[in-house]
ZAMARGU-4260 file (C-alpha; in steps of 0.2 Angstrom, whole numbers, plus 5000, padded with zeros to 4 digits):
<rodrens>
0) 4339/4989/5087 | 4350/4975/5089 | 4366/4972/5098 | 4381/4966/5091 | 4383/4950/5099
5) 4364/4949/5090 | 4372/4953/5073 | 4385/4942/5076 | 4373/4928/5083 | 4363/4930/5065
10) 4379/4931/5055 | 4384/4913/5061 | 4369/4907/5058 | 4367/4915/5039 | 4383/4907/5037
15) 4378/4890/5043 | 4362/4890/5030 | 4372/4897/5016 | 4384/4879/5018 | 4370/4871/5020
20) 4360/4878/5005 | 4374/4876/4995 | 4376/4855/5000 | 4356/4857/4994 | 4359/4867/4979
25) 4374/4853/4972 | 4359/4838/4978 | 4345/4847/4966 | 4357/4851/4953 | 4357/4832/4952
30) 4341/4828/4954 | 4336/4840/4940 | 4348/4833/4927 | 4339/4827/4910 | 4330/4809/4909
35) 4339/4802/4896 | 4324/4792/4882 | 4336/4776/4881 | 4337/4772/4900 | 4325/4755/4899
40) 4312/4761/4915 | 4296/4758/4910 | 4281/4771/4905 | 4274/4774/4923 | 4292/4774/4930
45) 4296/4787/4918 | 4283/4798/4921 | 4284/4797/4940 | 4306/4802/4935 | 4300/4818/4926
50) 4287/4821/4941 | 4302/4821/4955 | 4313/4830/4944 | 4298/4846/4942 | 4297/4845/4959
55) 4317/4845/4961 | 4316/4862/4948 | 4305/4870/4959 | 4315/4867/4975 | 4330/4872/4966
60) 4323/4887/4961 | 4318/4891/4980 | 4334/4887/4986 | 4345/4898/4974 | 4329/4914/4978
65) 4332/4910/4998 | 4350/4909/4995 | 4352/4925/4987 | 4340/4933/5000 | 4352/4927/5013
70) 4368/4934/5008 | 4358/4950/5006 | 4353/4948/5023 | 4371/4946/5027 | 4378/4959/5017
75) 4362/4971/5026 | 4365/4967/5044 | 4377/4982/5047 | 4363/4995/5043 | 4353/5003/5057
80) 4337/5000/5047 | 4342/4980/5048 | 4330/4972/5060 | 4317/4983/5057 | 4301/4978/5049
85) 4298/4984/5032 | 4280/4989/5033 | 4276/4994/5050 | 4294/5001/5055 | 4294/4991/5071
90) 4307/4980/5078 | 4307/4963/5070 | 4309/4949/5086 | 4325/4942/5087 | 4320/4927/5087
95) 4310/4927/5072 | 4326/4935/5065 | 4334/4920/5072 | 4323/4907/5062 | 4323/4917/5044
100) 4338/4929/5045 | 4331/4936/5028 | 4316/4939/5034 | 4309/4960/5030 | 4291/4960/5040
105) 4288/4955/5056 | 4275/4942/5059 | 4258/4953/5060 | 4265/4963/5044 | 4269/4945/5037
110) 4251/4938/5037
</rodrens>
């Protein structure tokens, strides 16, 4: 079970990778913005642009998911089950808890 200055440690630092997620999430909104067919880049150019912006898509994607799973993370953390792995019922490590706040498993149950 965690202490509350534990729970207080992992709110701070939910709320430090929510801002930052959010900063991401605004750069990749960007990034996956349509390639206009009049901009003069040439073929390959072209196709490397809709390369990066698939792969921008995808991050996007994986940001908003982690996102989400964050704030319910945050939202979670005052319930006595929070902390506790999801498939084996043992304690998760603090400081895996420290690394990936929204994290369910612990690292055996995790592999």
């Amino acid at each position: 079970m965690l202490s509350i200055s534990q729970k207080a440690l992992l709110v701070d630092k939910i709320d430090e990778l929510l801002v930052q997620l959010k900063q991401d999430i605004r750069d990749l909104e960007e990034d996956t913005q349509p390639i206009a067919p009049e901009n003069a880049i040439g073929r390959v150019s072209r196709m490397d642009a809709i390369n990066n912006k698939s792969v921008a898509e995808e991050s996007l994607r994986q940001a908003k998911a982690r996102q989400i799973t964050l704030q319910e993370a945050k939202e979670n953390i005052t319930h006595p089950d929070f902390g506790t792995c999801f498939s084996c019922k043992e304690a998760i490590p603090f400081e895996r808890l420290l690394f990936r706040p929204e994290s369910r498993r612990c690292t055996q149950c995790a592999r």
